[in-house]
Structures are given as C-alpha cells and as structure tokens.
C-alpha positions as CSV (number, residue, x, y, z in Angstrom):
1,X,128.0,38.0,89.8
2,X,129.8,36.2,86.9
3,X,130.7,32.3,87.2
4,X,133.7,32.3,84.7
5,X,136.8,31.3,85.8
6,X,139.6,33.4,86.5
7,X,142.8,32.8,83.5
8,X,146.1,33.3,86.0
9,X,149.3,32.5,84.0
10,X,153.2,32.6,84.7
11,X,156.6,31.3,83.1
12,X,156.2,27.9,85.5
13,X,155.1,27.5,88.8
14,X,155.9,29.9,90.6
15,X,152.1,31.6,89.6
16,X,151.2,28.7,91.9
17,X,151.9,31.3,94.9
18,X,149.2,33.8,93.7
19,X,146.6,31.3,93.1
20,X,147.2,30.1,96.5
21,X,146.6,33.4,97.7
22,X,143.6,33.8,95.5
23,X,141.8,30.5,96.7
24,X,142.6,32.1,100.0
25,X,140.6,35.5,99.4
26,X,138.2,34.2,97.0
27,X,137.4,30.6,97.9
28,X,134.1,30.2,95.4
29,X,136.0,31.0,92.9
30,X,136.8,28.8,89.7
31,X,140.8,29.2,88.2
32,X,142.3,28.2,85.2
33,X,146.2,28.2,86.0
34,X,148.2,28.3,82.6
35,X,152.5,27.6,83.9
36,X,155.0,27.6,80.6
37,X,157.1,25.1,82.1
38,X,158.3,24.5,78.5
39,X,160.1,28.0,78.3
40,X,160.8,28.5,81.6
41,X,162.7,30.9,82.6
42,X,161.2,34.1,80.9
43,X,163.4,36.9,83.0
44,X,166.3,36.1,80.2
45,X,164.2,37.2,77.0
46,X,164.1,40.0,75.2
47,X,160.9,42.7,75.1
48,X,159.8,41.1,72.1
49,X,159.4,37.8,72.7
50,X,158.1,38.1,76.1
51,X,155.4,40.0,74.4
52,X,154.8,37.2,72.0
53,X,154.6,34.8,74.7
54,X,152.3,36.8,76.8
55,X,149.7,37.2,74.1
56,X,150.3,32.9,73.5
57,X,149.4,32.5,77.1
58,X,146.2,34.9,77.6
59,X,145.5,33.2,73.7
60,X,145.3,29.9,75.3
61,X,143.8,30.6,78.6
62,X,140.9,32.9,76.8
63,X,140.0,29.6,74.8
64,X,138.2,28.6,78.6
65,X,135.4,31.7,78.7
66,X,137.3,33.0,81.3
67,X,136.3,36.4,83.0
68,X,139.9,38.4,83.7
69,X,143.0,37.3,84.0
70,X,146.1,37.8,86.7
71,X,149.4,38.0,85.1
72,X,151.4,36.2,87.7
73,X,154.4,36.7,86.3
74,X,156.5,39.6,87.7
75,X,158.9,39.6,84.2
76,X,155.5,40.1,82.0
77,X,154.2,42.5,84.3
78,X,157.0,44.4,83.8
79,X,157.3,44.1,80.0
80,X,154.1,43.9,78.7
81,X,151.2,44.4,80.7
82,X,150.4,47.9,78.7
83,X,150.1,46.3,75.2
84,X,148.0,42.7,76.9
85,X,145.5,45.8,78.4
86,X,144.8,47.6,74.8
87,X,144.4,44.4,72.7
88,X,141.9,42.2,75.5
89,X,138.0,43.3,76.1
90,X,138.3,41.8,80.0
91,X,140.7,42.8,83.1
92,X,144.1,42.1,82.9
93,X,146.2,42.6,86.2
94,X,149.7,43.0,86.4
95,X,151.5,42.5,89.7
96,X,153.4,45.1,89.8
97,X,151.4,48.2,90.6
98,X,150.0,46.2,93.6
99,X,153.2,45.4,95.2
100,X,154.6,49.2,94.9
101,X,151.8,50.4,96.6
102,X,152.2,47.7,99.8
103,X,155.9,48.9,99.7
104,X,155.5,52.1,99.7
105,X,152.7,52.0,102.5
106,X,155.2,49.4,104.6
107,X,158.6,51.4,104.5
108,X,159.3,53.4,107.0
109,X,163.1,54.7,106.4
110,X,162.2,55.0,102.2
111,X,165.4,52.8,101.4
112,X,162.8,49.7,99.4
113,X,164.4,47.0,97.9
114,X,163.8,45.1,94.9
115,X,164.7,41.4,93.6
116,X,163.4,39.8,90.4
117,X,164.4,38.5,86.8
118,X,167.3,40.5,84.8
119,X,163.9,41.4,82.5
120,X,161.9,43.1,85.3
121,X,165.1,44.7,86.5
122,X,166.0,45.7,83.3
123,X,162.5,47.3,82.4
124,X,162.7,49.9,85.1
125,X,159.0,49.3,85.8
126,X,159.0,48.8,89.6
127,X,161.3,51.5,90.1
128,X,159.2,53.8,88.2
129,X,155.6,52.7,90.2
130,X,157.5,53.4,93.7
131,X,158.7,56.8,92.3
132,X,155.3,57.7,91.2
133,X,153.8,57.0,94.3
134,X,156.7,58.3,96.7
135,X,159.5,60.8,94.9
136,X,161.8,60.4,98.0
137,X,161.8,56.5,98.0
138,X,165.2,55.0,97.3
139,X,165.6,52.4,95.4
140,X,168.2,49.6,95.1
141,X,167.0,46.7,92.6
142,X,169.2,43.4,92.3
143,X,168.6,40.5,89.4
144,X,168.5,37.1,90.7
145,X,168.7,34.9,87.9
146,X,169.0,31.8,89.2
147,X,166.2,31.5,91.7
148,X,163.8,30.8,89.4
149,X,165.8,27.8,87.7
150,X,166.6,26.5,91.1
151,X,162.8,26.7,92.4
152,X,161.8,24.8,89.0
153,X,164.0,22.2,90.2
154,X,162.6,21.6,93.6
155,X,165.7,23.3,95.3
156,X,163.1,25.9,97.2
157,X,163.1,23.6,100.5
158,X,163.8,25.0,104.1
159,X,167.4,24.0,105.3
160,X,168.7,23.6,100.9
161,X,172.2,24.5,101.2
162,X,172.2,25.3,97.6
163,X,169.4,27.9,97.8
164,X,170.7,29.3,101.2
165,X,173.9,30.0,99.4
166,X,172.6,31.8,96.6
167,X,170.3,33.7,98.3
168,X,173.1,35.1,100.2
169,X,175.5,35.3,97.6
170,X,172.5,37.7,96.2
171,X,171.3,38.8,99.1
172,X,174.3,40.6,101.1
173,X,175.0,43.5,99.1
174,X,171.3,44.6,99.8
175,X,171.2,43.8,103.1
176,X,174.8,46.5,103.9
177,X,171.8,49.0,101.9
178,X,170.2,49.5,105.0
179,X,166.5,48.6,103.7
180,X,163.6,48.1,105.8
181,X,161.5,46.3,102.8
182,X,161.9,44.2,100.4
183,X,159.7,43.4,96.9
184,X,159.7,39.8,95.8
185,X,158.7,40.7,92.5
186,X,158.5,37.9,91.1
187,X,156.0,35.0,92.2
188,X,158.5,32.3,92.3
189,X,160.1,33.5,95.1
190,X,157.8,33.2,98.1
191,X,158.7,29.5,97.8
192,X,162.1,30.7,99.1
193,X,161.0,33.2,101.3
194,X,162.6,31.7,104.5
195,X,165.9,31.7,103.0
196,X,165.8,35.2,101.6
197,X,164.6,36.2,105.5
198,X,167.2,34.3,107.1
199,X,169.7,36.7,104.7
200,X,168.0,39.7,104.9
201,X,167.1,39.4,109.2
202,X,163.8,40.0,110.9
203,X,163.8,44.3,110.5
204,X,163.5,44.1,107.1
205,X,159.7,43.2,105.7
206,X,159.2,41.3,102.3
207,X,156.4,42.2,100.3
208,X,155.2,39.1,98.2
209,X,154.1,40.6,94.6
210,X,151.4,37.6,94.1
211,X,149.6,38.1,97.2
212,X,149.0,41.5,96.3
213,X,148.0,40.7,93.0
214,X,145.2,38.3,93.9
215,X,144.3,41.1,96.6
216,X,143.9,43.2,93.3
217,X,142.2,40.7,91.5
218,X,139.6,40.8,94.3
219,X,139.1,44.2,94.5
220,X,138.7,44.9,90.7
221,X,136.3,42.0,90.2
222,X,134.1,43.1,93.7
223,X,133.9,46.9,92.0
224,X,133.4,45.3,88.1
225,X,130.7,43.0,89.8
226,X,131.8,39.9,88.6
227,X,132.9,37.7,91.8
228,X,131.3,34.6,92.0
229,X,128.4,34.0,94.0
C-alpha cells in the first residue's frame, strides 16, 4: 500500500473526465491533476513538441512525490507515451491501449469508429492497437478539431446549438459508416457526449478513453501493490 498521490495530466480540462472516473473507482485515493490550459489545444502540434510538453508536464507533476501517473490526454497517448515510459522509474498509463481493448470487446459488426485531435488521428496509434487485438476490425477515424476549443469555452452544455451543430457537421459521415462503436479518444469529449449520441443514435456504443484509463490505473496499481489503504 503506498499513500502518494496519483500525477494525472492533460492539455486542459478535459483530464477532469478521468479523474472523475478515478475518484469513482478509487475513492481513498490522493490526485494531483496538472491541465495546460495555457497551450491548450495540443491535437494541432507537431511530434516534437508534444513530446517536449509531455516531459514539462510529468516534470512538474513528479515535483509532488507522486506514485504513477495517467496520461489523460488522448493526443500524448498517441504521440509519446513510449519515450515518457523509457525515461520515468514509476507507471505511466496511456489511454489508449485501454480503450481499444473495450472497443474491440463491445463491437459486434467490427465496423469501430474513432474521433479525436488531428495528432492522435494522424499518429495511427489507435488504429494500430484495434488491429493488433482484432485483424478483421474496420476502422474509420475522423479529426474533430474544434471540440476541444469549444469544450474549453464552456460550449459542452446539453441543448448548445453550437456544439450540436458541429458534432453533426463531424458526426454524419461516420454515422452513413454503419458503426456499432465509437472511441472518444480523447478525454474532453465525454463532456459532449449527449450531443455526439444524439448524432450518432442509440445502436451505436461510445467507449469513453478516460474511464478506461482510470480502470487501468486501478488495475496496475492493485497488481504493483501500491493502492492506498
């Protein structure tokens, strides 16, 4: 059993989702919650500078003796997730992996669906979990670049015409793909999840990528023996 808080970090606060989830599963424990709102959003940057920002954010939240850290951020997950493991001595967990594996055990037609930043979309690295665990999963992945902007700016409320709009303006093209579920993969967008259902109808399951990261987080820390008393 190990008292340290857990270091959770995203581009804003859209993280906020996962440590909601994690307070849910994991109630006595203690988290340090690091959101960049001053470079928000991060699904625009390149490779290289989300990897410098990364290693800024577990810098900082490392400075609080934490025990492991959840990268709650879908567009680091994606980008650098590999190089944060081989240069940190604790657990860092991705959300990534996590949400593949719901998908692929949720679909039942194989058509999955993927939205997130132009970075995560870009990387491949969603499309490339699902594969590994399913070769005849198909695959349709759309950027949504302004959700996160607009859920920054409060515009994430049930009934927001703007957000309705743009989730259907998104939205449409993927639901004519005939998918039965759909990753969120990135943490901001649970906060619009009603409008992205109301677009996408009730046949079609959305897998939130934070809630399967804090269900991660609790599994690793139960098997490395470090949840709290």
């Amino acid at each position: 059993m190990d008292q340290r808080p857990i270091g959770v970090f995203d581009s804003g606060l859209g993280g906020l989702t996962a440590v909601r989830e994690m307070r849910r599963l994991m109630p006595s424990e203690n988290i340090i919650y690091f959101g960049d709102t001053s470079r928000v959003p991060y699904g625009g940057r390149s490779p290289e500078i989300l990897l410098k920002y990364a290693r800024q954010d577990v810098h900082f939240l490392r400075s609080f003796d934490i025990k492991a850290v959840l990268v709650a951020c879908g567009t680091v997950s994606t980008t650098a997730l590999p190089q944060l493991q081989a240069e940190n001595d604790l657990p860092i967990l991705g959300v990534v992996e996590p949400a593949c594996r719901k998908a692929a055990a949720m679909t039942r037609n194989r058509r999955v669906g993927l939205i997130a930043t132009a970075a995560s979309v870009r990387s491949g690295a969603y499309q490339r979990s699902l594969r590994q665990l399913d070769p005849d999963i198909a695959v349709t992945a759309k950027a949504c670049p302004l959700f996160v902007p607009l859920v920054e700016n409060g515009r994430f409320r049930r009934g927001d015409v703007v957000i309705e709009t743009v989730a259907r303006e998104y939205l449409e093209p993927l639901r004519r793909e005939g998918l039965d579920t759909l990753i969120l993969g990135c943490t901001h967008y649970p906060l619009i999840a009603p409008a992205i259902a109301k677009v996408m109808g009730p046949e079609v399951t959305l897998i939130d990528a934070g809630r399967e990261g804090a269900l991660l987080a609790r599994r690793r820390l139960t098997e490395l023996g470090l949840l709290a008393p």
